[in-house]
TORKOL-4160 file (C-alpha; in steps of 0.2 Angstrom, whole numbers, padded with zeros to 4 digits, m for minus):
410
<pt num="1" X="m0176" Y="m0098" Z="m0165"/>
<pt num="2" X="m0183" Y="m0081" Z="m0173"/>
<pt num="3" X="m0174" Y="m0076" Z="m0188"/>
<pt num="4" X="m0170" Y="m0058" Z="m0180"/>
<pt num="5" X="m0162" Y="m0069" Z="m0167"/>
<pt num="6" X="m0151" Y="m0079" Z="m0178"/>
<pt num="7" X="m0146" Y="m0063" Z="m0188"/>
<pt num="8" X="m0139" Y="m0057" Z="m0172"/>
<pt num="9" X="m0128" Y="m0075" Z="m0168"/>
<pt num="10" X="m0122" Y="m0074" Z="m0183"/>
<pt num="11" X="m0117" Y="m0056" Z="m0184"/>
<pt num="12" X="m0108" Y="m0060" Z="m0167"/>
<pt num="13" X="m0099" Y="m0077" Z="m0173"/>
<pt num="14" X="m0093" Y="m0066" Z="m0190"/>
<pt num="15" X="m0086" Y="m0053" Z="m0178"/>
<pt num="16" X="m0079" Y="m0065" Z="m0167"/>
<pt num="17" X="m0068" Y="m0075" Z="m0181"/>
<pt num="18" X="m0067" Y="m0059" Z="m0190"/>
<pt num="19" X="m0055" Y="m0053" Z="m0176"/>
<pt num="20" X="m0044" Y="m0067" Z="m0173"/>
<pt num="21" X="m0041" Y="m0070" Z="m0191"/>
<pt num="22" X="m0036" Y="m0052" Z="m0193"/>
<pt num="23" X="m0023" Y="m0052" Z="m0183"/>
<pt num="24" X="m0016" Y="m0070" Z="m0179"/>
<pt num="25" X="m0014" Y="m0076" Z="m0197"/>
<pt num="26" X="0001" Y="m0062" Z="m0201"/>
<pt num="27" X="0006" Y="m0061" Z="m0182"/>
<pt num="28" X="0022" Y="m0069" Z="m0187"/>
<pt num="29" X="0028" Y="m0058" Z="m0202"/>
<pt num="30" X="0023" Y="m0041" Z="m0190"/>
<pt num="31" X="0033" Y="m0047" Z="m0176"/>
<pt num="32" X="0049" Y="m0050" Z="m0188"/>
<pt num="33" X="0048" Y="m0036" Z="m0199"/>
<pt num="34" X="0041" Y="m0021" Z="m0185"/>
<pt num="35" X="0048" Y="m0029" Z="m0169"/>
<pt num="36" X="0061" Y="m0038" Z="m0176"/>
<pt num="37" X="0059" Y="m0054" Z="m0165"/>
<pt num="38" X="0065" Y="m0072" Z="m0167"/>
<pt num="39" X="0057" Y="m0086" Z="m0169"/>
<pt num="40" X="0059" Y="m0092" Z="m0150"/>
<pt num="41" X="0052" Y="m0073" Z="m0147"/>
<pt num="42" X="0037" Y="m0076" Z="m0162"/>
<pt num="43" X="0036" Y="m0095" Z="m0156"/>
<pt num="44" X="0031" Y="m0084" Z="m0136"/>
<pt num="45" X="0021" Y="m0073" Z="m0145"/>
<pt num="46" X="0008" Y="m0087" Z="m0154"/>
<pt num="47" X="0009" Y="m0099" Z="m0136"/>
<pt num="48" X="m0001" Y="m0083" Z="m0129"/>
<pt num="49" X="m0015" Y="m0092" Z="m0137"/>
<pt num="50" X="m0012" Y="m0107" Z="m0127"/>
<pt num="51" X="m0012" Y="m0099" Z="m0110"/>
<pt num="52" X="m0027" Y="m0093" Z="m0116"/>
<pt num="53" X="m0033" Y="m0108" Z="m0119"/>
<pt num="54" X="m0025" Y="m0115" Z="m0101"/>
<pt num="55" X="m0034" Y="m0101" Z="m0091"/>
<pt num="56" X="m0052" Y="m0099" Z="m0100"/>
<pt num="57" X="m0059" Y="m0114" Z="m0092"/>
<pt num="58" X="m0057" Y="m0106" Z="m0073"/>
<pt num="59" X="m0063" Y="m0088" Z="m0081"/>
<pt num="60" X="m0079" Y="m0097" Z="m0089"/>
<pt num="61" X="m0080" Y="m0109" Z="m0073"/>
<pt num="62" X="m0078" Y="m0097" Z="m0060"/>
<pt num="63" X="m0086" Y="m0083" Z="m0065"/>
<pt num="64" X="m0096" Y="m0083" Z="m0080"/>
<pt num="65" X="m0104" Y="m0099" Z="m0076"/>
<pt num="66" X="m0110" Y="m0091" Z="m0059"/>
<pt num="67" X="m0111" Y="m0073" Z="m0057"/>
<pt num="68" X="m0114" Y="m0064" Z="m0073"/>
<pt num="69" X="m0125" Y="m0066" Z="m0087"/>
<pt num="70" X="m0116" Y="m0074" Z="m0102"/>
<pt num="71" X="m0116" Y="m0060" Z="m0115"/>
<pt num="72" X="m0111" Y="m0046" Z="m0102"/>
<pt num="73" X="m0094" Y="m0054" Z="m0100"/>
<pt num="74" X="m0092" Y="m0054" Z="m0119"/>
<pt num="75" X="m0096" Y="m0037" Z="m0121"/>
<pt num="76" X="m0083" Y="m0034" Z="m0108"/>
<pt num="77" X="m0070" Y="m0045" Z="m0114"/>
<pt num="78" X="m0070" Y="m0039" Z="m0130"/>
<pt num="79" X="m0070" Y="m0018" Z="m0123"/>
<pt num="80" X="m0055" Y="m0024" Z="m0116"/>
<pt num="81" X="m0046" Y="m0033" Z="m0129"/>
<pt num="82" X="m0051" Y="m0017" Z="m0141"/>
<pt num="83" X="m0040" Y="m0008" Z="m0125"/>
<pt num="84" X="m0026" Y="m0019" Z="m0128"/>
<pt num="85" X="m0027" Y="m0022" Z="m0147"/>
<pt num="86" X="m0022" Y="m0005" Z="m0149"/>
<pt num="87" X="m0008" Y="m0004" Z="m0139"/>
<pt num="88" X="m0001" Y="m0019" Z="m0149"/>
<pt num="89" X="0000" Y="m0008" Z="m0163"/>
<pt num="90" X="0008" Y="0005" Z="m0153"/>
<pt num="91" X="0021" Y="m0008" Z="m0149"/>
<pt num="92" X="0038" Y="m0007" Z="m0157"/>
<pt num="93" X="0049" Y="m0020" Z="m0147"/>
<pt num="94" X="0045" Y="m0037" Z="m0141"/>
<pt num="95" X="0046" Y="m0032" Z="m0122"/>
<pt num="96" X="0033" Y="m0019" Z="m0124"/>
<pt num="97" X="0022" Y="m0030" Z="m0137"/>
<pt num="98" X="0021" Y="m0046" Z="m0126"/>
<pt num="99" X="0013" Y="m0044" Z="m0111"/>
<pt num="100" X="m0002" Y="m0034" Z="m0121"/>
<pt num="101" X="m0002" Y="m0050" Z="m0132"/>
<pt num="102" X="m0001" Y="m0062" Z="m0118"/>
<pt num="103" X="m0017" Y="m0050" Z="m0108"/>
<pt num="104" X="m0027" Y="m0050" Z="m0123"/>
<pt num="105" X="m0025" Y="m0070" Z="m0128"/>
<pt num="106" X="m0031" Y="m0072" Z="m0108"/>
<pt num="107" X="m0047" Y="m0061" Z="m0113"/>
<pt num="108" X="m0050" Y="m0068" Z="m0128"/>
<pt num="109" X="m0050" Y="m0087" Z="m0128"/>
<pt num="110" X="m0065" Y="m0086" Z="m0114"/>
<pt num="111" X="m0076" Y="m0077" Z="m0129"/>
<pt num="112" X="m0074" Y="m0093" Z="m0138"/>
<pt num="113" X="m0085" Y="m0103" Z="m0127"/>
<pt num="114" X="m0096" Y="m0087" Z="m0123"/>
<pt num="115" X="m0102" Y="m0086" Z="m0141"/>
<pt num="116" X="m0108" Y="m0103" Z="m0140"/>
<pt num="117" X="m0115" Y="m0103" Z="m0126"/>
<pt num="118" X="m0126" Y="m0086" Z="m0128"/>
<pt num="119" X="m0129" Y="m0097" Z="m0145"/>
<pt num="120" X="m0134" Y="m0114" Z="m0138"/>
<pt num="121" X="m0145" Y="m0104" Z="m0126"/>
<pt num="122" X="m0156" Y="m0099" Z="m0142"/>
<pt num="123" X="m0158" Y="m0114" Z="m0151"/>
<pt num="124" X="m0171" Y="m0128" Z="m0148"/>
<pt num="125" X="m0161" Y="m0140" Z="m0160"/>
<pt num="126" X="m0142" Y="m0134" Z="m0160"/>
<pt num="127" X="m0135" Y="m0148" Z="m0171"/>
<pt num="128" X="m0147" Y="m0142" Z="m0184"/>
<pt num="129" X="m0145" Y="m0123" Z="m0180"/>
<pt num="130" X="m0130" Y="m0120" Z="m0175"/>
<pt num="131" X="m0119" Y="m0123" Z="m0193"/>
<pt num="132" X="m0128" Y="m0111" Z="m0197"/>
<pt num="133" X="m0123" Y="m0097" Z="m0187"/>
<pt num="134" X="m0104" Y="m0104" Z="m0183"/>
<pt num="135" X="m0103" Y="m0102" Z="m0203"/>
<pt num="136" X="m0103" Y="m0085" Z="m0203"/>
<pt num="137" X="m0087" Y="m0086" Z="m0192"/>
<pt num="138" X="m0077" Y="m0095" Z="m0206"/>
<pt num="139" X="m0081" Y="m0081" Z="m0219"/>
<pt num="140" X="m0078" Y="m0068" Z="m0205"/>
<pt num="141" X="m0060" Y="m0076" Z="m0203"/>
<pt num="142" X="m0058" Y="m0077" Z="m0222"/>
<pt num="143" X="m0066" Y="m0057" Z="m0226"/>
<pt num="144" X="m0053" Y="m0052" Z="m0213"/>
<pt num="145" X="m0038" Y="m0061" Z="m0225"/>
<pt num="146" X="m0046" Y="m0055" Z="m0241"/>
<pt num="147" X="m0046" Y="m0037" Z="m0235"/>
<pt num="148" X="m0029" Y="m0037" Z="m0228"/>
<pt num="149" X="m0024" Y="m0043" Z="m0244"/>
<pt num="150" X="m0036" Y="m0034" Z="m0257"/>
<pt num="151" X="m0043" Y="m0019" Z="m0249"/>
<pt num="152" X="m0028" Y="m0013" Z="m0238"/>
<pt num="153" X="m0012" Y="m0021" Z="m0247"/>
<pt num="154" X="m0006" Y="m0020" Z="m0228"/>
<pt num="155" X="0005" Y="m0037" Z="m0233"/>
<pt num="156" X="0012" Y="m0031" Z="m0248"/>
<pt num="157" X="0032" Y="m0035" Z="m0249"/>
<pt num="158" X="0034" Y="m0015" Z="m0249"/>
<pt num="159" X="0020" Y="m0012" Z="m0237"/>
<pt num="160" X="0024" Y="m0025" Z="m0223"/>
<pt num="161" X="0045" Y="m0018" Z="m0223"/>
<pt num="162" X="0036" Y="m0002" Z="m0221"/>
<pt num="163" X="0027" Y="m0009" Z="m0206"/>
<pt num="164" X="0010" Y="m0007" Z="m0211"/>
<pt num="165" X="0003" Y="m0022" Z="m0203"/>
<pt num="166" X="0003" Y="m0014" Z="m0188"/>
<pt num="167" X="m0013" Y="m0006" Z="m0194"/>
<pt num="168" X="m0022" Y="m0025" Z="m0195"/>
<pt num="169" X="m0021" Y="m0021" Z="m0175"/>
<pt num="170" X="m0030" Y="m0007" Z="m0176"/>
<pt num="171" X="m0042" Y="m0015" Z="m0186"/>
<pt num="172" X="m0046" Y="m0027" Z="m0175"/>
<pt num="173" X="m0047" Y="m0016" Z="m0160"/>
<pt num="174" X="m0061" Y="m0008" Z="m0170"/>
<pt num="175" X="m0070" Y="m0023" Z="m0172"/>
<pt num="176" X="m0066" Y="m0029" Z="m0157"/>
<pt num="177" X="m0075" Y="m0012" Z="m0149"/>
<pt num="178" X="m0091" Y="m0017" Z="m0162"/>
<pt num="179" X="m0094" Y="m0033" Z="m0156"/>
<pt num="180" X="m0090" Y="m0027" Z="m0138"/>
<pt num="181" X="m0105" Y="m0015" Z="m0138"/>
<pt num="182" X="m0114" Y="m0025" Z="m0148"/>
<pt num="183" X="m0115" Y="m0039" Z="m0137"/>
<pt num="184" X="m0125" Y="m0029" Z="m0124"/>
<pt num="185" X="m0139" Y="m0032" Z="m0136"/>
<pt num="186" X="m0138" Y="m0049" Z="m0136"/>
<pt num="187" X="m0152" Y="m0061" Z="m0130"/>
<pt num="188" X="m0149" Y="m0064" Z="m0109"/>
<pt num="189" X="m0140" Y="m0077" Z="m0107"/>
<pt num="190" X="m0140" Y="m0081" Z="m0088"/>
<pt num="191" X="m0129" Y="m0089" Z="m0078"/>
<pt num="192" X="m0129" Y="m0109" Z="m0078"/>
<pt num="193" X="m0124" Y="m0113" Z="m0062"/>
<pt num="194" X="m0130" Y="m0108" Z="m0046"/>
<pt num="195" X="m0119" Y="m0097" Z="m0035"/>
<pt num="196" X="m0120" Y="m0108" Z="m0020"/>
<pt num="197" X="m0116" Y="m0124" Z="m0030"/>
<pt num="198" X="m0097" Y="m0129" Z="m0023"/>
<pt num="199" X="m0085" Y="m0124" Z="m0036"/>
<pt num="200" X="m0074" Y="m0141" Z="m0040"/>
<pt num="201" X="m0056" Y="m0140" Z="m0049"/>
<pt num="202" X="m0061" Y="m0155" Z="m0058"/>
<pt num="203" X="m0077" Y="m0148" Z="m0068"/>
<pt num="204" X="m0068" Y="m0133" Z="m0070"/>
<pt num="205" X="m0053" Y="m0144" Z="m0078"/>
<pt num="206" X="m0065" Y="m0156" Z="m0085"/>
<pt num="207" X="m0054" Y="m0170" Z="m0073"/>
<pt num="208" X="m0070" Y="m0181" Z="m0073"/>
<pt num="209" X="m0066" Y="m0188" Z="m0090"/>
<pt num="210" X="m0047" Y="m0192" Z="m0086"/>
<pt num="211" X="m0056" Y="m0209" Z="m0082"/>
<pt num="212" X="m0058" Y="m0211" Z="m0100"/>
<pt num="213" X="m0040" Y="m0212" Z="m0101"/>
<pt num="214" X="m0042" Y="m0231" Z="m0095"/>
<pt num="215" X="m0048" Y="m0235" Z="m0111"/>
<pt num="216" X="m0032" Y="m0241" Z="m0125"/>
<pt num="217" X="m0041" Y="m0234" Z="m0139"/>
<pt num="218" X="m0044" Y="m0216" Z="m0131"/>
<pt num="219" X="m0028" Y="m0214" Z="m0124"/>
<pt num="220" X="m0019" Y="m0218" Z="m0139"/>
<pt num="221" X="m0029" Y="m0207" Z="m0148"/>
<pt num="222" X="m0028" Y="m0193" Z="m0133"/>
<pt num="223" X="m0009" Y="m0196" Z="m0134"/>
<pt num="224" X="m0009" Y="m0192" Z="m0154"/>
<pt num="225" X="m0020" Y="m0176" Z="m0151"/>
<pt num="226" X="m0009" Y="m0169" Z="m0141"/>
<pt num="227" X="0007" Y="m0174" Z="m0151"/>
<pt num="228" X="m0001" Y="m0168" Z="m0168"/>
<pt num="229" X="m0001" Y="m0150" Z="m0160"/>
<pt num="230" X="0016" Y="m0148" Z="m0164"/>
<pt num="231" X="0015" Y="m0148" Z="m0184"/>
<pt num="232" X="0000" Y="m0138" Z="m0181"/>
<pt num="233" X="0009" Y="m0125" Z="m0172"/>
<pt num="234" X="0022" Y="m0124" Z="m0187"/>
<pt num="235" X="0007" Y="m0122" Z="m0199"/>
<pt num="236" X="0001" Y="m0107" Z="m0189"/>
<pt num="237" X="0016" Y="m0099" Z="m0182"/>
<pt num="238" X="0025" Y="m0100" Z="m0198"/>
<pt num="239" X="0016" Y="m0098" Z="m0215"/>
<pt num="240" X="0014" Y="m0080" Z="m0216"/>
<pt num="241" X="0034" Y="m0077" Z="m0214"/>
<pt num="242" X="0036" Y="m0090" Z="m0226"/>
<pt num="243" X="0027" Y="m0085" Z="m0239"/>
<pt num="244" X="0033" Y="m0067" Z="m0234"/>
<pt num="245" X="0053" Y="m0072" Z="m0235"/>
<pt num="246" X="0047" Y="m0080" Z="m0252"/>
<pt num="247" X="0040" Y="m0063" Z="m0258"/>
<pt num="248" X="0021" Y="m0070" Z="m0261"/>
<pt num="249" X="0011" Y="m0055" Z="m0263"/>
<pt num="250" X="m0007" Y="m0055" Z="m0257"/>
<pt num="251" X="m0002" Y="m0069" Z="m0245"/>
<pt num="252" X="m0015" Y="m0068" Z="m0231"/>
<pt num="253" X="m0029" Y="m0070" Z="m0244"/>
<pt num="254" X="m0021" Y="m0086" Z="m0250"/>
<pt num="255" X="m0018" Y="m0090" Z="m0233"/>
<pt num="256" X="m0039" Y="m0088" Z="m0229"/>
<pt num="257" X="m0039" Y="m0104" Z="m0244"/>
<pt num="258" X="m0036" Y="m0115" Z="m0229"/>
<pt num="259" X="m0053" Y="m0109" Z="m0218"/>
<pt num="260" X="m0062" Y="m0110" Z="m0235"/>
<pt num="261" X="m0057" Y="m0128" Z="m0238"/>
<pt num="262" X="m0061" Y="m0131" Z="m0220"/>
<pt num="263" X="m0079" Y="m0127" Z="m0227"/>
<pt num="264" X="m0078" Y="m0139" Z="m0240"/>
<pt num="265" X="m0069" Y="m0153" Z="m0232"/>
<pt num="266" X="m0081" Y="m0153" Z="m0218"/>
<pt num="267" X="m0096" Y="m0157" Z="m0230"/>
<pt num="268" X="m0084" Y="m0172" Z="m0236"/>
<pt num="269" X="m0083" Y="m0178" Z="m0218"/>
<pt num="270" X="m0100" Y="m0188" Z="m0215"/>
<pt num="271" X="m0095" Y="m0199" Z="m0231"/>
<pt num="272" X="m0077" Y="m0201" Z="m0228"/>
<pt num="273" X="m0084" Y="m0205" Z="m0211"/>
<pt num="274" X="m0097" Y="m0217" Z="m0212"/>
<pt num="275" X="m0087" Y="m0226" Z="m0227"/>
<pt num="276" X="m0072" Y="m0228" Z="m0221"/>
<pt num="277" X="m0073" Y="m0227" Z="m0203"/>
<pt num="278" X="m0063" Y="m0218" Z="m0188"/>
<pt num="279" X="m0047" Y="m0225" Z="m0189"/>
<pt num="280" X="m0044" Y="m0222" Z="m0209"/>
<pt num="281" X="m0052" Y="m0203" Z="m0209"/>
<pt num="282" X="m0039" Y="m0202" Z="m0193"/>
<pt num="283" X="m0027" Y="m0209" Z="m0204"/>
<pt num="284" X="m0030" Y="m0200" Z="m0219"/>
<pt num="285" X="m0029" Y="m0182" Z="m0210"/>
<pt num="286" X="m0012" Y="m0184" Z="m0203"/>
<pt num="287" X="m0005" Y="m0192" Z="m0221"/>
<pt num="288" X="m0011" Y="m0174" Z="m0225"/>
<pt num="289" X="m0002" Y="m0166" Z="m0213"/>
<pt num="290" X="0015" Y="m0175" Z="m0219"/>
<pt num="291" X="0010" Y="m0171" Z="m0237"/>
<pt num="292" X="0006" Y="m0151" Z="m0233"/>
<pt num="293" X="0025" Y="m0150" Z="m0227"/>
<pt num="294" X="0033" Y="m0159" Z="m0238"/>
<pt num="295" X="0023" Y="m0148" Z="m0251"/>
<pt num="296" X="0030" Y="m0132" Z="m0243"/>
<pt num="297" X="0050" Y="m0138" Z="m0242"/>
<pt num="298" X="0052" Y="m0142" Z="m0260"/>
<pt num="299" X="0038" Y="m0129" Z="m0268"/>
<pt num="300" X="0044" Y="m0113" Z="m0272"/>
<pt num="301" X="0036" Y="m0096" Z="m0280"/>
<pt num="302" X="0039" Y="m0101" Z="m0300"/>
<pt num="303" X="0034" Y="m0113" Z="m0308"/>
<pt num="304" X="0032" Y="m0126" Z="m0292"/>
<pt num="305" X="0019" Y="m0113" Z="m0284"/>
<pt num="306" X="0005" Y="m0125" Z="m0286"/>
<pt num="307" X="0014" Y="m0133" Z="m0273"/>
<pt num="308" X="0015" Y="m0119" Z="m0260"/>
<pt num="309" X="m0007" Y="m0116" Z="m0265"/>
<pt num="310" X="m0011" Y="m0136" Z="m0263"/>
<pt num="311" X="m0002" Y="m0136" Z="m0246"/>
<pt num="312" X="m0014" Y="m0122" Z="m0241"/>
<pt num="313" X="m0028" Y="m0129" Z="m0247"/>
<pt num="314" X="m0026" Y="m0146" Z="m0238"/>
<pt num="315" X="m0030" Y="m0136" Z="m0222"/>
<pt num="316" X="m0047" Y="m0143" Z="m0224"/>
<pt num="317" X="m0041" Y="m0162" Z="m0225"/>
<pt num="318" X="m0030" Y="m0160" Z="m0210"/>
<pt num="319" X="m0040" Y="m0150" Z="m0196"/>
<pt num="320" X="m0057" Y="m0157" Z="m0201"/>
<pt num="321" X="m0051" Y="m0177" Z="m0203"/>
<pt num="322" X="m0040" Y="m0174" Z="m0187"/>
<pt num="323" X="m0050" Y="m0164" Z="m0175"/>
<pt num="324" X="m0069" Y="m0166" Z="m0180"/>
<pt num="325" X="m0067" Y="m0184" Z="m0181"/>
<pt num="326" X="m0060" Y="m0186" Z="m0164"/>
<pt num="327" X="m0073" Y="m0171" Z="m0157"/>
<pt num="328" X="m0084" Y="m0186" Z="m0163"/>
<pt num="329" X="m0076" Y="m0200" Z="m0157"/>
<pt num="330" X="m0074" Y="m0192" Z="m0141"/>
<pt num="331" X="m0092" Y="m0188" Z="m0139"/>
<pt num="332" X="m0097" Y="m0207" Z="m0143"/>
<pt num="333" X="m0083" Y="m0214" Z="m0132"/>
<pt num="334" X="m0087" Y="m0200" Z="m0116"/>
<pt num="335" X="m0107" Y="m0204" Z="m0113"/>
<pt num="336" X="m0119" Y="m0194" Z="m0105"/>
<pt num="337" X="m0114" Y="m0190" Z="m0089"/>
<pt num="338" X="m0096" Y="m0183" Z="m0095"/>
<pt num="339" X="m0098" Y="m0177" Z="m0113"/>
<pt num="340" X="m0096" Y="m0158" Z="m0108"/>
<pt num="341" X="m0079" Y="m0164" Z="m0097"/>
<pt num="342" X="m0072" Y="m0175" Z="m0110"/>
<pt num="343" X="m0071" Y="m0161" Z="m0123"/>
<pt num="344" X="m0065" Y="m0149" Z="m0112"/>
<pt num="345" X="m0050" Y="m0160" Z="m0107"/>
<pt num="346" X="m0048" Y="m0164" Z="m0125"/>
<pt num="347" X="m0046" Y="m0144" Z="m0128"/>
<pt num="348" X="m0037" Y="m0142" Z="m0114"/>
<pt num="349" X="m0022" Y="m0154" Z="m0120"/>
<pt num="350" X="m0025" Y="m0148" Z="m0138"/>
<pt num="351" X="m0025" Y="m0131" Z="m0138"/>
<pt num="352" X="m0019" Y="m0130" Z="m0120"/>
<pt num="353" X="m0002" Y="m0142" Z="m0119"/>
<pt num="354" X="0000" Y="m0146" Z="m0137"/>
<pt num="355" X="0000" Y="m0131" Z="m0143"/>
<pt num="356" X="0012" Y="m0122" Z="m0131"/>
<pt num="357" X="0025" Y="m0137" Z="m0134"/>
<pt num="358" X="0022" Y="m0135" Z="m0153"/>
<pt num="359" X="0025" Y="m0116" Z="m0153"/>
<pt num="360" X="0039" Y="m0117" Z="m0142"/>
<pt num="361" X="0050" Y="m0133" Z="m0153"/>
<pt num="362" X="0041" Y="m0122" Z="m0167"/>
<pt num="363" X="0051" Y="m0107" Z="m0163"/>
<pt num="364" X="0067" Y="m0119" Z="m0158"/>
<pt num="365" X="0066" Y="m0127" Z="m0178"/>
<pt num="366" X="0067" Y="m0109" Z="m0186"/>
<pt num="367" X="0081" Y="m0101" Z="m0177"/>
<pt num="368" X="0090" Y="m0117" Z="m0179"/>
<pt num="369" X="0089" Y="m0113" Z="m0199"/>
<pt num="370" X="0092" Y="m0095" Z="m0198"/>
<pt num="371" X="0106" Y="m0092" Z="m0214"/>
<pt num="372" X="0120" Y="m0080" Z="m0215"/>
<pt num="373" X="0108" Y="m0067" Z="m0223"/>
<pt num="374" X="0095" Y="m0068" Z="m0210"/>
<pt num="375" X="0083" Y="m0078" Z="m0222"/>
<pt num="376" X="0078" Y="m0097" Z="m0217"/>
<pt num="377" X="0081" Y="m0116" Z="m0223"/>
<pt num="378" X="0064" Y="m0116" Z="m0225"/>
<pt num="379" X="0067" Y="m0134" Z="m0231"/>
<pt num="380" X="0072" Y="m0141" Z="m0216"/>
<pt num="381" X="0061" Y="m0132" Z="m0206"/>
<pt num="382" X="0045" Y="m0137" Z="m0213"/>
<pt num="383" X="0053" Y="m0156" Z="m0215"/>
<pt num="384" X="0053" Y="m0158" Z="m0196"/>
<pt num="385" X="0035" Y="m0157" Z="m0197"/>
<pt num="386" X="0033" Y="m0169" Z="m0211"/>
<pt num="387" X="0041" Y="m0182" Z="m0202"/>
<pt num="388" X="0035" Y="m0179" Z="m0183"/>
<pt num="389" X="0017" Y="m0181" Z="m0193"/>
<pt num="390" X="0021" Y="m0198" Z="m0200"/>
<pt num="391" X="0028" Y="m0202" Z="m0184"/>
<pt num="392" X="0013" Y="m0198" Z="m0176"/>
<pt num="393" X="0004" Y="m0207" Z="m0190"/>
<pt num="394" X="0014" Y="m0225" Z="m0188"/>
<pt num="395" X="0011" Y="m0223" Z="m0168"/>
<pt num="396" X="m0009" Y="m0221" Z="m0170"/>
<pt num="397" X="m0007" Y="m0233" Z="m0186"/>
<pt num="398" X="m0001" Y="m0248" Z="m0175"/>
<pt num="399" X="m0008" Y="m0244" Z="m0157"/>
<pt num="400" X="m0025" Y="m0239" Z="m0162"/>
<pt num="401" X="m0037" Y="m0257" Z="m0162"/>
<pt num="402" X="m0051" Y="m0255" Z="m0176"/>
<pt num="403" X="m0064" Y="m0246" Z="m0166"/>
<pt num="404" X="m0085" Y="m0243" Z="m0174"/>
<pt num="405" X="m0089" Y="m0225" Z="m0172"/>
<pt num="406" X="m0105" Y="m0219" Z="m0176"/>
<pt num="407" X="m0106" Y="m0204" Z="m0186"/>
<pt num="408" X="m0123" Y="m0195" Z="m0180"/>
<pt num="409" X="m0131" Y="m0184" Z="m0192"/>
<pt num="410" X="m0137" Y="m0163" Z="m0188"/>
């Protein structure tokens, strides 16, 4: 791959993280402060991001897959999401800011898998390569925190009840514009399937792996995935309204603390891997998930704030032990012929199902520990969490049989 090239990949994946991270981190906080939603209304809102992911399998199937050259629906994608990025910002009630969130989660989560695939179509050895373009995501996502917070001060106390972070929409619609021009420069990347091949529900869906579901090892793990979703949803859905409500200033930067230690746990993994196996590393990353919350329940913004920082910082621990190991464990369990389809059901029930339930019971927690002063129990809110994790933890603990999985190297 020319270097030229890779400068451009990576200038697209920074972009790409860039935009999500500059808006869906303080999502929560804008809604209750300019649009003064609930939490069953903010819970709505961040499930957008599910039906996303639920309908991008049949836009990348049905069309991008056949008709149109990869990086052209990217660049159109992203025109549109500018489009619809702004009039979020022109939004001032949850009726009027819903169905432009809900349009441009549909248009966004398809750009996901466009990225990589005008990527992969570059690269004559990805697993080499490729870390070192989706890199430049991670610090796009974190730049996008660090200038909310630093550059902006759009999530200072004063600032957010004067409903400045609407402007983190505007910013991102002008990103979004960027990268949606910019990707008409990108390398062709032509459709990979012919346009009289007979489109089948089950590639689209990725049905062909549900046979993999006969396996007691993968189901139990498939089963866990989807479950682990919910405290995942809490995390997202409800950190920046926490540390809002607990008056944290600069609290989107300390919220990027999570992608940077997802940097630095993922360089961990191959040892935590390869030493102690699947099962533990599983193991260990939903421990972390019952630690995080249990971390935020009883920290506070004095002198227990360490606590409110560490839980952060565990992000790394609990999405890369969790989710990279069972990307792995999925590609060495799937095999050749399904490998594409076994991911792309995993997804599907991840960020498809799980998440849709987790926002949805995530929403259903907070208003149920809304207090007299409009504040929450933010106690009880994030203790449910904390034990649905160990839940999930003793189910995988007892069902899943010690398995050998290979950790491969880039």
């Amino acid at each position: 791959m020319k270097k030229s090239i890779q400068i451009q990949l990576s200038f697209m994946m920074f972009l790409e993280f860039f935009i999500w991270g500059g808006w869906f981190v303080t999502l929560g906080s804008f809604m209750g402060n300019n649009l003064g939603a609930n939490g069953a209304e903010t819970g709505m809102a961040y499930a957008t991001q599910s039906w996303g992911a639920i309908i991008a399998p049949f836009i990348i199937g049905l069309i991008a897959d056949r008709f149109f050259n990869a990086e052209k629906i990217l660049g159109v994608l992203h025109l549109f999401g500018a489009i619809l990025m702004y009039q979020m910002s022109q939004s001032n009630d949850f009726a009027t800011f819903y169905p432009y969130v809900l349009g441009y989660m549909i248009a966004y989560m398809p750009t996901l898998a466009l990225v990589n695939s005008v990527s992969f179509n570059q690269m004559n050895n990805p697993a080499k390569q490729f870390p070192m373009v989706r890199v430049w995501g991670t610090v796009g996502w974190i730049l996008a925190g660090l200038l909310i917070s630093f550059a902006f001060k759009w999530d200072a106390i004063e600032n957010i009840n004067a409903g400045m972070l609407s402007n983190t929409f505007t910013m991102v619609a002008i990103a979004s514009f960027v990268l949606g021009v910019f990707s008409f420069t990108l390398p062709k990347t032509p459709p990979s399937v012919s346009k009289k091949e007979k489109i089948k529900l089950k590639d689209i869906l990725g049905l062909d792996a549900l046979k993999l579901l006969k396996d007691r090892n993968f189901l139990v793990f498939f089963i866990s995935s989807v479950l682990i979703c919910i405290p995942l949803a809490f995390y997202y859905q409800n950190l920046s309204p926490f540390l809002t409500e607990y008056k944290v200033e600069n609290s989107t930067a300390w919220a990027s603390l999570g992608q940077i230690s997802e940097v630095g746990f993922m360089l961990l993994l191959p040892f935590f891997f390869k030493k102690f196996g699947f099962k533990k590393t599983i193991l260990f990353g939903m421990f972390a998930w019952a630690v995080r919350y249990s971390l935020f329940a009883f920290g506070n913004t004095g002198d227990l704030f360490f606590m409110l920082i560490t839980g952060i910082a565990l992000h790394g621990i609990c999405y890369d032990f969790f989710f990279v190991s069972g990307q792995i464990y999925t590609d060495s369990k799937a095999g050749e012929k399904v490998k594409s389809a076994a991911q792309g059901l995993i997804t599907l029930a991840t960020y498809g199902i799980g998440m849709l339930v987790g926002f949805w019971v995530a929403g259903k927690i907070v208003d149920k520990n809304v207090l007299l002063d409009g504040t929450h129990n933010w106690t009880d809110v994030w203790l449910f969490p904390a034990y649905f994790a160990i839940g999930v933890l003793l189910f995988f603990a007892i069902a899943f049989k010690k398995e050998t999985v290979e950790y491969k190297d880039a």
